[in-house]
Steps between C-alpha positions, in 0.01 A plus 500: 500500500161622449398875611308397793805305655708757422296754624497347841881428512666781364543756753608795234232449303197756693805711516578450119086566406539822688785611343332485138181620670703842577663495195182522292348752720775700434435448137192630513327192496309464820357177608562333153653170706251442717256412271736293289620146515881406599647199401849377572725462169835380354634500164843344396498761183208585298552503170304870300119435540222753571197357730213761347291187310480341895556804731372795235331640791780514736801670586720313711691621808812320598745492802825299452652316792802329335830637563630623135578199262632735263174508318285779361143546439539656144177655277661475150205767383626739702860475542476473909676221686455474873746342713317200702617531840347454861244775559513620115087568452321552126171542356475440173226461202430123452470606139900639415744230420725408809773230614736396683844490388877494597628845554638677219371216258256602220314217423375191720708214485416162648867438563511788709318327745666158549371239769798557721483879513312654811255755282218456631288821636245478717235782535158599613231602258194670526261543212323867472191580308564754261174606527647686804537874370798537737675203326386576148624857520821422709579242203385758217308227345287555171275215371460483131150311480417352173171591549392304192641154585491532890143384506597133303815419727482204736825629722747830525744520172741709409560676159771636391383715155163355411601106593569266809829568610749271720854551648786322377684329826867560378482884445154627666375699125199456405379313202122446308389167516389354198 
């Protein structure tokens, strides 16, 4: 259903927007929604990606509204895995590996996420500029700015020591791309 519709015949969702609203204020981030798009999500698993080459200057903000699947939002870089449960929130850096895998798995596994199990999560995203000092800061964020190259690229990239980098689906490292 698009956003609109929804929008219109969800009763929660005003209720929802100001929940995340206070939750970011309390964060220290004041105001960062309203001047941010929403758009209404779902993801049946994700396998590892990051989103910096299309969202490099974004954070995103989620809300999740599906009762727990027994899924986890994991960031392989890190170590952290968050439950996904109704009302769980995140913002993350579009840039750090991330997924969405079977809890206490490891890896992502297509057969994890057979046609008739009910995994699906549905969630409400907002992206934030990271040009926001309140987000930038709240995120600790660094940019490493090849200042060299920066001037010849066409799009946002990612390197991971001196070459493009990608994510491998299966286990979220990081690799160089040839």
């Amino acid at each position: 259903m698009p956003l609109a519709r929804t929008q219109a015949r969800w009763p929660d969702y005003k209720r929802c927007v100001q929940a995340i609203s206070d939750w970011t204020c309390a964060l220290g981030l004041p105001a960062v929604l309203a001047s941010s798009d929403v758009a209404l999500m779902a993801c049946r698993g994700a396998r590892y990606h990051h989103d910096g080459a299309q969202y490099g200057g974004a954070a995103f903000c989620n809300l999740f509204l599906s009762e727990d699947r027994g899924l986890d939002l994991h960031f392989p870089s890190t170590g952290h895995r968050i439950p996904l449960t109704r009302g769980t929130a995140v913002i993350f850096d579009t840039g750090q590996p991330h997924g969405v895998i079977q809890r206490g798995s490891g890896s992502f596994s297509v057969a994890d996420f057979a046609p008739d199990q009910d995994c699906i999560q549905i969630f409400l995203t907002w992206e934030l500029p990271i040009e926001d000092a309140h987000i930038g800061q709240a995120l600790n964020m660094v940019f490493d700015i090849a200042r060299s190259t920066s001037p010849q690229l066409d799009e946002e990239q990612v390197w991971l020591n001196g070459a493009p980098a990608a994510v491998c689906p299966e286990t979220g490292r990081w690799y160089q791309v040839d």
